[in-house]
C-alpha positions in Angstrom: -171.1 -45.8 -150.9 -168.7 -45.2 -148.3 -166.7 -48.3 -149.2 -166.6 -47.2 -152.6 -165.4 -43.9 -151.6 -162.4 -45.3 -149.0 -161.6 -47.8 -151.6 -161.2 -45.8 -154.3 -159.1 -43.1 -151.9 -156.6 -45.9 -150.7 -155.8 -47.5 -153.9 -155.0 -44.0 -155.2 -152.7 -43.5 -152.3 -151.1 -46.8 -152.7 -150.3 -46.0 -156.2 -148.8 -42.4 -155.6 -146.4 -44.2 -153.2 -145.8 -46.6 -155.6 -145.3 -44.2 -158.1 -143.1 -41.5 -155.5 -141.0 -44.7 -154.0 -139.8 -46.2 -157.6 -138.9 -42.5 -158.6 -136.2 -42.2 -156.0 -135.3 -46.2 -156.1 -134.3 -45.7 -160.0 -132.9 -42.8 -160.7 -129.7 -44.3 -159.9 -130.0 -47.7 -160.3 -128.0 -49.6 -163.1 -130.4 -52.7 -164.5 -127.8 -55.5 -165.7 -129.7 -57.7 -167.5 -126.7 -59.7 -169.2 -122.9 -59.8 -168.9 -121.6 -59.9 -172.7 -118.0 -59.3 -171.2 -115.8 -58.2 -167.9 -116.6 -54.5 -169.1 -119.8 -53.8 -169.8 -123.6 -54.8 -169.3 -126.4 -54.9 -171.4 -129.4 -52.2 -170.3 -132.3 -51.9 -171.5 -133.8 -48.4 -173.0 -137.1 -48.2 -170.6 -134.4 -48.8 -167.5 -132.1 -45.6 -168.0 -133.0 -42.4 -166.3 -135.0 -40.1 -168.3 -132.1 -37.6 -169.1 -130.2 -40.5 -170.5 -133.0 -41.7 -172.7 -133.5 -37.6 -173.9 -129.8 -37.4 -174.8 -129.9 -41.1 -177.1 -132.9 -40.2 -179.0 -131.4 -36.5 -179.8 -127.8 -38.2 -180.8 -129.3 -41.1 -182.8 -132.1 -39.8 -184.4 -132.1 -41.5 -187.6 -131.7 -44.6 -186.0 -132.9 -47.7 -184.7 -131.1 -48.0 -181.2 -130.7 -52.2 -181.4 -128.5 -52.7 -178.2 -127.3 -50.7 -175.2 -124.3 -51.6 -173.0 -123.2 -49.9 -169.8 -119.8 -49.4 -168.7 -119.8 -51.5 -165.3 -117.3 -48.6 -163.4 -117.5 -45.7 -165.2 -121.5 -45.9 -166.5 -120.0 -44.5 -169.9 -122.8 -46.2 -172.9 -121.9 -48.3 -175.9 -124.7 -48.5 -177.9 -125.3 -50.5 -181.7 -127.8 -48.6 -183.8 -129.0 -49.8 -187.3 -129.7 -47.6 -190.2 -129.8 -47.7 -193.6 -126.1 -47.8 -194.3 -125.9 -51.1 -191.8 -124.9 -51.8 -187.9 -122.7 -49.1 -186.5 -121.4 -48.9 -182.8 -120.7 -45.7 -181.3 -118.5 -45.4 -177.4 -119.6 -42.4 -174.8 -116.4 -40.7 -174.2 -115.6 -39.6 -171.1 -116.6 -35.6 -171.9 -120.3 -37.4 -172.9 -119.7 -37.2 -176.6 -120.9 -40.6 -179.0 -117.6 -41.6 -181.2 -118.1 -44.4 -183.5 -116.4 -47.7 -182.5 -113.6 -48.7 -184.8 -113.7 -52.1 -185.4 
């Protein structure tokens, strides 16, 4: 029973420092999963911070959010969303406002 007990404790400790170390690791950290061009990188949704993913599903709601890039210097968004209407792309300015892309 004391096994039990001690094994259940230090798996629960490993995971809150799991949990507490990738929580300061990420908040930060740019995920570049693919290079589409010299400017910016393709993220994915699940790998932005929180605040980040808050603000997208307020701008776009309506939406489906199909692709988001990431400015590699300035970490400004471009992001292609597809709704009824069709596929529309839409550039963070540098005041954090979503201006569709002109094409």
């Amino acid at each position: 029973m004391k096994k039990v007990i001690l094994l259940i404790a230090v798996v629960a400790a490993t995971t809150f420092a799991a949990f507490a170390f990738t929580a300061q690791t990420t908040c930060n950290a740019t995920v570049n999963t693919e290079f589409t061009n010299d400017e910016y990188v393709q993220v994915e949704f699940k790998d932005l911070p929180s605040e980040t993913q808050e603000l997208l599903v307020k701008e776009f709601a309506g939406y489906e959010i199909k692709t988001i890039f990431q400015q590699v210097e300035t970490k400004l968004l471009k992001v292609v969303v597809v709704n009824e209407e069709g596929e529309q792309t839409f550039v963070q300015d540098q005041e954090g406002k979503f201006v569709e892309e002109q094409q």
